[in-house]
C-alpha positions in Angstrom: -25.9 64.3 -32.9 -24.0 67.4 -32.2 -20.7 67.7 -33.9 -19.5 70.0 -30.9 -19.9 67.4 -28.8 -18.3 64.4 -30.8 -14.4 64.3 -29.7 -12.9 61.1 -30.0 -9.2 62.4 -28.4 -11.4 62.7 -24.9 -10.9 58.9 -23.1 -13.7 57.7 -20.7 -13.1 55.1 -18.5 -16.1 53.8 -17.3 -16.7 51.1 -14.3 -19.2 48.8 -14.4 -20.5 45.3 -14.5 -24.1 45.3 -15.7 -24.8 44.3 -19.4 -27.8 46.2 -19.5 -25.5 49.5 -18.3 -22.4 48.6 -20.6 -25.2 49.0 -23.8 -26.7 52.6 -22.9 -22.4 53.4 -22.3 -21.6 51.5 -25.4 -24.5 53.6 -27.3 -24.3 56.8 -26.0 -20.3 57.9 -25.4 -18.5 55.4 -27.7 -19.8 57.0 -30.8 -18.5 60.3 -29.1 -15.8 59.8 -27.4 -13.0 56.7 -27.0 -14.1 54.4 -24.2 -12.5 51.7 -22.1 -14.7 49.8 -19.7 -14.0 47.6 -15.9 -16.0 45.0 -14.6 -13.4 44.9 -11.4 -12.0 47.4 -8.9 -8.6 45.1 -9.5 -8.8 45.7 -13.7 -9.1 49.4 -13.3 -6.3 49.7 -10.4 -3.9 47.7 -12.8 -4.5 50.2 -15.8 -4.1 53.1 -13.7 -0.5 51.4 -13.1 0.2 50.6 -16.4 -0.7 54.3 -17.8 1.2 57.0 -18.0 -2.2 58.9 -19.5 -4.8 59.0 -17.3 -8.2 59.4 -18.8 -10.2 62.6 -19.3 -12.7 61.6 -17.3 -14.1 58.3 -15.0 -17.4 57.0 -14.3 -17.6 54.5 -11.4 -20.5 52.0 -10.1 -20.6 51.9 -6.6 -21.0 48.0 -6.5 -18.3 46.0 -9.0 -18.0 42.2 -9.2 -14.9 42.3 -6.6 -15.3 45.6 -4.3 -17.3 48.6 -3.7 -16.2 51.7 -5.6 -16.4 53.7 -1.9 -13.8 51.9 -0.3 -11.3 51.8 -3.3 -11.8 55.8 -2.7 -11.2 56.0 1.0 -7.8 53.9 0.0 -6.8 55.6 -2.6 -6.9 59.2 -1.7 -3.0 60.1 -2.1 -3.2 58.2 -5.2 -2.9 60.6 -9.0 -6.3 59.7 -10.0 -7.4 62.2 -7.5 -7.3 65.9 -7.9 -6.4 65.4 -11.7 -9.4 63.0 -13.5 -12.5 64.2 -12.8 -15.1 61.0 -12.0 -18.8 60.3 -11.9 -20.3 58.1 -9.5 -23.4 55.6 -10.8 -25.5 54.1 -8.4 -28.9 52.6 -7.5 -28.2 54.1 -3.5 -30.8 57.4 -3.0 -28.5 57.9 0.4 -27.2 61.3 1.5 -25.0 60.0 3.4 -23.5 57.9 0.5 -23.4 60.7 -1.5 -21.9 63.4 0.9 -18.8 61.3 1.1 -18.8 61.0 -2.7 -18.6 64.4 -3.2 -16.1 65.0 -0.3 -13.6 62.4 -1.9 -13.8 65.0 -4.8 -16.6 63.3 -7.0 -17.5 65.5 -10.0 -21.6 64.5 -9.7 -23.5 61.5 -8.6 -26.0 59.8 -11.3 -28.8 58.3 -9.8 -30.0 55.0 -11.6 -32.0 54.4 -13.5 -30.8 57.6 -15.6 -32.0 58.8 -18.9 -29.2 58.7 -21.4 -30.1 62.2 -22.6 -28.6 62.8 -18.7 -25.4 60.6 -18.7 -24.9 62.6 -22.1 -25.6 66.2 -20.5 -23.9 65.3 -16.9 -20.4 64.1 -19.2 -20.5 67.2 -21.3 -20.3 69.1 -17.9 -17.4 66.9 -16.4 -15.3 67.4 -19.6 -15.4 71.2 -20.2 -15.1 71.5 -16.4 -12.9 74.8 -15.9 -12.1 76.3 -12.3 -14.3 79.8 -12.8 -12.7 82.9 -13.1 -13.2 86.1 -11.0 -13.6 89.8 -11.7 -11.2 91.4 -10.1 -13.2 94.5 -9.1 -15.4 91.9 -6.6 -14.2 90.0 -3.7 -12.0 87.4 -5.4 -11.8 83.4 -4.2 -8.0 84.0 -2.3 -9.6 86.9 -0.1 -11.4 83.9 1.7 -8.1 82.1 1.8 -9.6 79.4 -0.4 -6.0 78.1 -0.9 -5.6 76.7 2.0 -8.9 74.3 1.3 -9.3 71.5 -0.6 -12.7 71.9 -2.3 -14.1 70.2 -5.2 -14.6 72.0 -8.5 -19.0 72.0 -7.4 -17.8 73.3 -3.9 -15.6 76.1 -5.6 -18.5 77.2 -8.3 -20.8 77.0 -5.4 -18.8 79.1 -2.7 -17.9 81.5 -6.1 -21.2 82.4 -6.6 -21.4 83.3 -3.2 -18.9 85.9 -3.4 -20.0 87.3 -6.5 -24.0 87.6 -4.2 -21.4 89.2 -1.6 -24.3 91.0 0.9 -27.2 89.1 -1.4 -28.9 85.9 -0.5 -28.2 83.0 -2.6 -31.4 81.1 -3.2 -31.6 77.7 -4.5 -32.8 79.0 -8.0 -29.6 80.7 -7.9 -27.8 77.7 -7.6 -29.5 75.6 -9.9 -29.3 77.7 -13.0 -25.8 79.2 -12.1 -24.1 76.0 -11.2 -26.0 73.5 -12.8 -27.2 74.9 -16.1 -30.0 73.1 -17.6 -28.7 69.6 -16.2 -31.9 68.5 -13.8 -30.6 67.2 -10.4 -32.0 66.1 -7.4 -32.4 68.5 -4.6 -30.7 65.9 -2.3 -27.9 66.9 -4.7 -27.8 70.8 -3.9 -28.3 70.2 0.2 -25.1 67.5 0.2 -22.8 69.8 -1.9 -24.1 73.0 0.2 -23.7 70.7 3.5 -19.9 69.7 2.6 -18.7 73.0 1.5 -20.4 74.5 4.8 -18.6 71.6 6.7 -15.3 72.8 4.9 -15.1 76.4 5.6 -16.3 77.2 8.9 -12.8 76.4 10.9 -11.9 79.0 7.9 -14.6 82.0 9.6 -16.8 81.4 6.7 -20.1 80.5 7.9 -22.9 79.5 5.2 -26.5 80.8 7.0 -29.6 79.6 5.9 -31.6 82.4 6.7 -35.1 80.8 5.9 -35.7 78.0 3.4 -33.8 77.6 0.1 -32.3 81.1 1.1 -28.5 81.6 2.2 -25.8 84.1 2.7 -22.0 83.5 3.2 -20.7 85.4 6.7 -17.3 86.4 7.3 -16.3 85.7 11.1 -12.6 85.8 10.6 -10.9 88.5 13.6 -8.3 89.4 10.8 -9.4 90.6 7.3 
């Protein structure tokens, strides 16, 4: 095991119900990091209001014993979990649709089960060391595309960064794989939901994402005022 990677001050709180689950969580980040788990939607909500720490990071089944994940997320938008923890969605559903509004509600990734643990490990890592990029300031920097005034998810903004750093060049989905996703293997249903969401995001912005043949894109500026 990697030292580097062992950092018990990092909290996890992890949402799930299925024994079988709780052991690969229970073997893989507890000797890393400190873990509290959730069988219930209402057992996590009560922490959250008892806390004055939130965790480092969440990881959330989609189906608990007393609610689906999805829903407690479409009700608790305003609430401070959101925009400050990063989470994980776990689930069995292969559905774009399912996952296009995970990642619009701001979900760091979305694990696919059955999952090796090598991944939960890898896909963790990534959540914790998270960072918003940085920009050189001799290219065409995020604020130039008024990015303040959109909410996008940390994916959405290393996505739409590397973009701007392609400025004229076509982004292909090799790009995007290595740049944004490292060595972590992902589906491509993955790449098209986070493209279609951030495409979905921008455009009342000007900013048009083209797909100019397959796997191949380029951002476009339509804005009248630069």
């Amino acid at each position: 095991m990697d030292a580097k990677f062992i950092d018990k001050e990092m909290t996890i709180w992890i949402l799930e119900d299925d024994p079988a689950y709780l052991f690969i969580y229970r073997t893989t980040l507890a000797v890393r990091y400190h873990t509290s788990y959730f069988k219930k939607i209402s057992s996590f909500r009560e922490a959250l209001q008892d806390t004055t720490i939130l965790p480092n990071l969440i990881i959330a089944d989609l189906c608990l014993e007393d609610g689906n994940f999805l829903e407690y997320l479409s009700e608790q938008k305003t609430a401070p979990l959101f925009g400050k923890t990063p989470f994980i969605v776990v689930s069995f559903l292969e559905d774009m649709d399912v996952m296009r509004f995970c990642y619009s509600e701001g979900s760091f990734d979305y694990l696919l089960k059955p999952f090796k643990k090598s991944e939960l490990i890898v896909k963790v890592e990534q959540a914790l060391q998270a960072r918003t990029p940085t920009y050189n300031a001799s290219k065409k920097d995020i604020t130039t595309y008024c990015l303040d005034q959109i909410e996008l998810t940390l994916k959405e903004i290393n996505i739409l960064s590397l973009f701007v750093e392609k400025h004229d060049e076509c982004v292909t989905r090799e790009d995007l794989l290595q740049k944004v996703w490292g060595q972590t293997t992902v589906l491509p249903k993955t790449v098209d939901v986070h493209l279609h969401n951030l495409r979905r995001k921008i455009k009342p912005y000007g900013l048009l994402i083209e797909c100019k043949e397959p796997g191949k894109w380029f951002l476009l500026d339509n804005r009248v005022n630069h």
